[in-house]
C-alpha positions in Angstrom: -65.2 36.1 219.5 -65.0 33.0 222.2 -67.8 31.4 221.1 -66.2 31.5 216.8 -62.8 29.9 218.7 -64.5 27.3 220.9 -66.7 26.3 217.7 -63.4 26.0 215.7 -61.7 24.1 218.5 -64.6 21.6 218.8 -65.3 21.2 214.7 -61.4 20.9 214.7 -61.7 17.9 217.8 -64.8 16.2 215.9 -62.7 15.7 213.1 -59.7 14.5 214.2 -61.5 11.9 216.3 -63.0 11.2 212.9 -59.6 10.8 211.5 -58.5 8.4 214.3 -61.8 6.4 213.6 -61.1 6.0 210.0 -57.1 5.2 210.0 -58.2 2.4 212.7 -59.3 -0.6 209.6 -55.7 0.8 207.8 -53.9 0.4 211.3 -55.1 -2.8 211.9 -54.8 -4.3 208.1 -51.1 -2.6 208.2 -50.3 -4.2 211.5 -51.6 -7.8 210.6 -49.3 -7.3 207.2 -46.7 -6.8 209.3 -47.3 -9.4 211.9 -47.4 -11.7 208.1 -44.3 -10.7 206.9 -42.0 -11.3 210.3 -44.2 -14.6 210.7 -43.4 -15.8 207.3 -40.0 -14.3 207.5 -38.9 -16.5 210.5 -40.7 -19.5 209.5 -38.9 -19.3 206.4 -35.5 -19.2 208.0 -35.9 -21.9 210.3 -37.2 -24.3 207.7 -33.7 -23.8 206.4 -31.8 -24.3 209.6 -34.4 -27.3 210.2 -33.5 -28.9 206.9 -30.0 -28.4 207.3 -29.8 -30.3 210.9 -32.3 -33.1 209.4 -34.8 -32.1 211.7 -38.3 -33.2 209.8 -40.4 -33.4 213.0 -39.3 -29.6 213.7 -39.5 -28.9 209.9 -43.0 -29.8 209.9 -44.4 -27.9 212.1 -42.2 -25.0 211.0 -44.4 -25.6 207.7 -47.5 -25.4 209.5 -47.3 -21.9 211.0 -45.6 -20.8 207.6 -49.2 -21.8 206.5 -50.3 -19.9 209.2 -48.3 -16.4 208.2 -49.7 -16.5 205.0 -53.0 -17.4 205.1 -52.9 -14.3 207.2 -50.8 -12.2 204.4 -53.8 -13.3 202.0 -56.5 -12.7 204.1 -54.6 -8.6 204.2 -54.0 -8.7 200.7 -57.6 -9.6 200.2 -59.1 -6.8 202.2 -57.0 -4.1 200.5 -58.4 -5.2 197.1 -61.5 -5.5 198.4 -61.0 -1.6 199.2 -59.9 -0.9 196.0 -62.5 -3.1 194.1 -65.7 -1.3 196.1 -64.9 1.8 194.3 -65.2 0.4 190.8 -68.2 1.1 188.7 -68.0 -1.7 186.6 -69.5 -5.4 187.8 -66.4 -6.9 186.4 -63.9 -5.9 189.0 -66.1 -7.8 191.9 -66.4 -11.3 189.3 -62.6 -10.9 189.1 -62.3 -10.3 193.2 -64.3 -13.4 193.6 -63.0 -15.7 191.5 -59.2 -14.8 192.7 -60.5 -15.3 196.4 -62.1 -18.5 195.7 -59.1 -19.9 193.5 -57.1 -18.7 196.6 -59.0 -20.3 199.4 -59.3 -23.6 197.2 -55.9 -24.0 196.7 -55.0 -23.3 200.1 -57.0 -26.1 201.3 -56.1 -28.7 198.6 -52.4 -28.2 198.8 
């Protein structure tokens, strides 16, 4: 009767460490979104206070690590639809990933 409970206990431990492996991508993804959002979020705001004191120097570089926040919101957004793209049957889904990705990283650089 020990020896059913310790197998239990240990099955039971195997698989929540499994569990922990497994949320650790979604943790990270979920924490760089978040990281995104407050980046973006405060860059956005003090490009407003910036613009409003005539500050261009300070507004500029407020740009820059706007940039910054959402390259990094894309690069999130991109890995989630990656996960949900992998799963498709169809080779349409991945020509459609691509292309967005590319139109995405070519804008980015040629705006």
């Amino acid at each position: 009767m020990a020896s059913n409970s310790s197998k239990s206990s240990n099955s039971s431990s195997k698989s929540t460490s499994t569990q922990k492996r497994g949320f650790s991508i979604k943790w990270f993804l979920n924490l760089l979104s978040f990281v995104a959002l407050v980046v973006v979020g405060i860059c956005l705001l003090l490009q407003v206070i910036f613009n409003a004191i005539d500050a261009q120097r300070l507004s500029s570089a407020i740009n820059a690590t706007r940039t910054i926040g959402e390259c990094i919101a894309y690069c999130v957004i991109a890995a989630y639809a990656f996960f949900f793209v992998k799963n498709k049957k169809k080779p349409i889904w991945f020509v459609l990933y691509a292309v967005a990705l590319t139109a995405i990283l070519i804008l980015i650089i040629f705006r």
